[in-house]
N, C-alpha and C positions, 0 to 999 in steps of 0.2 A: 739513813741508808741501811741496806739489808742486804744476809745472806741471798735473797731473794724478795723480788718484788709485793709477791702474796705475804713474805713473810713481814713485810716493812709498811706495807699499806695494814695487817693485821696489827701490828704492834701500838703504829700512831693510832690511829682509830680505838683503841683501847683507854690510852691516853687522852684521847680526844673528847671521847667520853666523858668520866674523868672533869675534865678540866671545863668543858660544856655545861655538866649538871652543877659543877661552884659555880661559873660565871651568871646561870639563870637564878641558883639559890640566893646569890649575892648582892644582883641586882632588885629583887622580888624583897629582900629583906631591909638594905640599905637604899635605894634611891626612893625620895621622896614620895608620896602619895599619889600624889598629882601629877608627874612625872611620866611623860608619854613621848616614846620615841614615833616618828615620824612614818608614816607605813614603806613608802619610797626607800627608806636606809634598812629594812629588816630584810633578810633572807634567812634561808632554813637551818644557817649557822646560829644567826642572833635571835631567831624568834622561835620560842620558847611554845606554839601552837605545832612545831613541826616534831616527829618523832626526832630523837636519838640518831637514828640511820639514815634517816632523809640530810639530818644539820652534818654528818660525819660525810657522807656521799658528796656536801656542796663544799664542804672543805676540802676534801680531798681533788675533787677536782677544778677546783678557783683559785686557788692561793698554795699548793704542795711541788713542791719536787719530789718524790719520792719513786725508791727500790733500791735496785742496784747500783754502786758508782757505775756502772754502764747505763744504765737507764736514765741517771739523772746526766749522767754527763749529756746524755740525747737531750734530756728534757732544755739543759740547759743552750746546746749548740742550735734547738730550735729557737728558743729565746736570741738569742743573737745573730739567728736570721733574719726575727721577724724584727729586727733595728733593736735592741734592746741593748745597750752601753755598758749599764752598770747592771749588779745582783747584788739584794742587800738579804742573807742569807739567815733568819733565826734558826739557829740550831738547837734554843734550850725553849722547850711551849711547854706550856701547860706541867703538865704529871708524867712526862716522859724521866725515868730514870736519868742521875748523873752519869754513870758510867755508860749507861747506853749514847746520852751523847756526846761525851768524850769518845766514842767509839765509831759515830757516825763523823766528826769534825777530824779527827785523823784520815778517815778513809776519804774522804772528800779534799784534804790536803793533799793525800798523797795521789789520788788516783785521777779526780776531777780537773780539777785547779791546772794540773800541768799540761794536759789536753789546751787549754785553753791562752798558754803563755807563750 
């Protein structure tokens, strides 16, 4: 979470990055030769033919909460409209700084969470 939305979709995405070009060097380096994932399970996150911007764009909008504790709070009050029970939240990815998210999981304790108790 972020001062602002722009500033928190900027920041992950950064990170995201980051943690994208390890995940493709890692893979490229360490999995077997032969070693072919399935074209059905890649998207622009996991495959490694998509820009940088295209794989952060599908992240960002498939799998994120992100901005404001008012934004995610929405994000998440839509989630538990459309039947959704539980939220299993990772707060630490990739190359995101410690203190930034000890910074997001406080504001989310305090701002998020009690909306929703």
């Amino acid at each position: 979470m972020g001062e602002s939305r722009a500033a928190a979709e900027d920041e992950f995405a950064a990170a995201l990055v980051q943690t994208r070009r390890h995940m493709h060097h890692a893979r490229q380096e360490l999995n077997p030769r032969d070693f072919q994932v399935h074209p059905a399970m890649l998207n622009p996150w996991l495959d490694p033919k998509f820009a940088d911007a295209e794989g952060i764009r599908f992240a960002l909008r498939s799998g994120t909460l992100i901005g404001t504790a008012g934004d995610v709070a929405e994000q998440v009050a839509e989630l538990r409209d459309a039947g959704v029970g539980h939220l299993l939240c990772q707060m630490s990815f990739g190359y995101l700084e410690h203190e930034r998210i000890k910074s997001s999981m406080r504001r989310f304790a305090e701002t998020v969470i009690p909306a929703f108790v």
